[in-house]
C-alpha positions as CSV (number, residue, x, y, z in Angstrom):
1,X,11.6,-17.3,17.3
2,X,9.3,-17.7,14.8
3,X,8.3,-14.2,14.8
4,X,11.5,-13.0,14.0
5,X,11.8,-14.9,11.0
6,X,8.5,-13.1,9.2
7,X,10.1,-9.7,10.4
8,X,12.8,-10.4,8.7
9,X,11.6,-11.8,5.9
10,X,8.9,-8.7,5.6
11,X,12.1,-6.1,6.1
12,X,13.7,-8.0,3.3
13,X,10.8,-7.1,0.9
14,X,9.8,-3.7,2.6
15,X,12.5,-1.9,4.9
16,X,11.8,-1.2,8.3
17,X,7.9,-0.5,8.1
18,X,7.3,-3.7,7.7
19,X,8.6,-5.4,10.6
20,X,6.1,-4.9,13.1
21,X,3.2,-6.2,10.8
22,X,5.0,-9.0,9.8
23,X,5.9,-9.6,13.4
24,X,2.6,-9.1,14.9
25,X,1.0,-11.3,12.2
26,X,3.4,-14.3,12.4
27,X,3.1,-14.0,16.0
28,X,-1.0,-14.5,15.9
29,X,-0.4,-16.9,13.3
30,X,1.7,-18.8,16.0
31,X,-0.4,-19.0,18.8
32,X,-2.9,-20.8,16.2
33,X,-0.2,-23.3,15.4
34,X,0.7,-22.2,11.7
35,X,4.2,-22.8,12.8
36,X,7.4,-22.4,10.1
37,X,5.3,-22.1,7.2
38,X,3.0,-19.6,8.6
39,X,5.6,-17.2,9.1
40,X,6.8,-18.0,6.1
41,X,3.3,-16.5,4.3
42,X,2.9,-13.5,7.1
43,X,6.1,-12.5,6.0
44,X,5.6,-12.8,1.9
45,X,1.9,-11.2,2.8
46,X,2.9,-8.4,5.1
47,X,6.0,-7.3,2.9
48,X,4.6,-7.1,0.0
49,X,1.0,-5.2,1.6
50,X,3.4,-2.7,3.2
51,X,5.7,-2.8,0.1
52,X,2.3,-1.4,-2.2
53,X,1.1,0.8,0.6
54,X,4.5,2.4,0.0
55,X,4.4,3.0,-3.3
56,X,0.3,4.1,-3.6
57,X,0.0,7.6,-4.7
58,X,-2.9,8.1,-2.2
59,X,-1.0,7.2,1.1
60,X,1.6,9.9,-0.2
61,X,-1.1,12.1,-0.8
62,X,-2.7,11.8,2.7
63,X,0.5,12.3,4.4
64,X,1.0,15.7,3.6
């Protein structure tokens, strides 16, 4: 369940790129124990990385 919660939480921020980051890192950070609050900080963290990424001139550039 936990998961979930950062993918949503990182879709919020970042549409729909940034659910499986968010997922996979919450779900890592889970099997360590990090619990509520760790998905909490995957999902901040991996929304706003993929948010950036997004909006980086260079990423746009590469995917021509």
């Amino acid at each position: 369940m936990v998961p979930f919660l950062a993918a949503y939480i990182g879709y919020s921020i970042s549409d729909r790129a940034a659910l499986a980051p968010c997922a996979i890192s919450a779900w890592v950070g889970n099997s360590f124990g990090a619990g509520f609050f760790g998905a909490l900080i995957a999902g901040m963290i991996g929304g706003l990385v993929v948010y950036y990424l997004k909006k980086s001139p260079y990423i746009k550039f590469c995917a021509r």
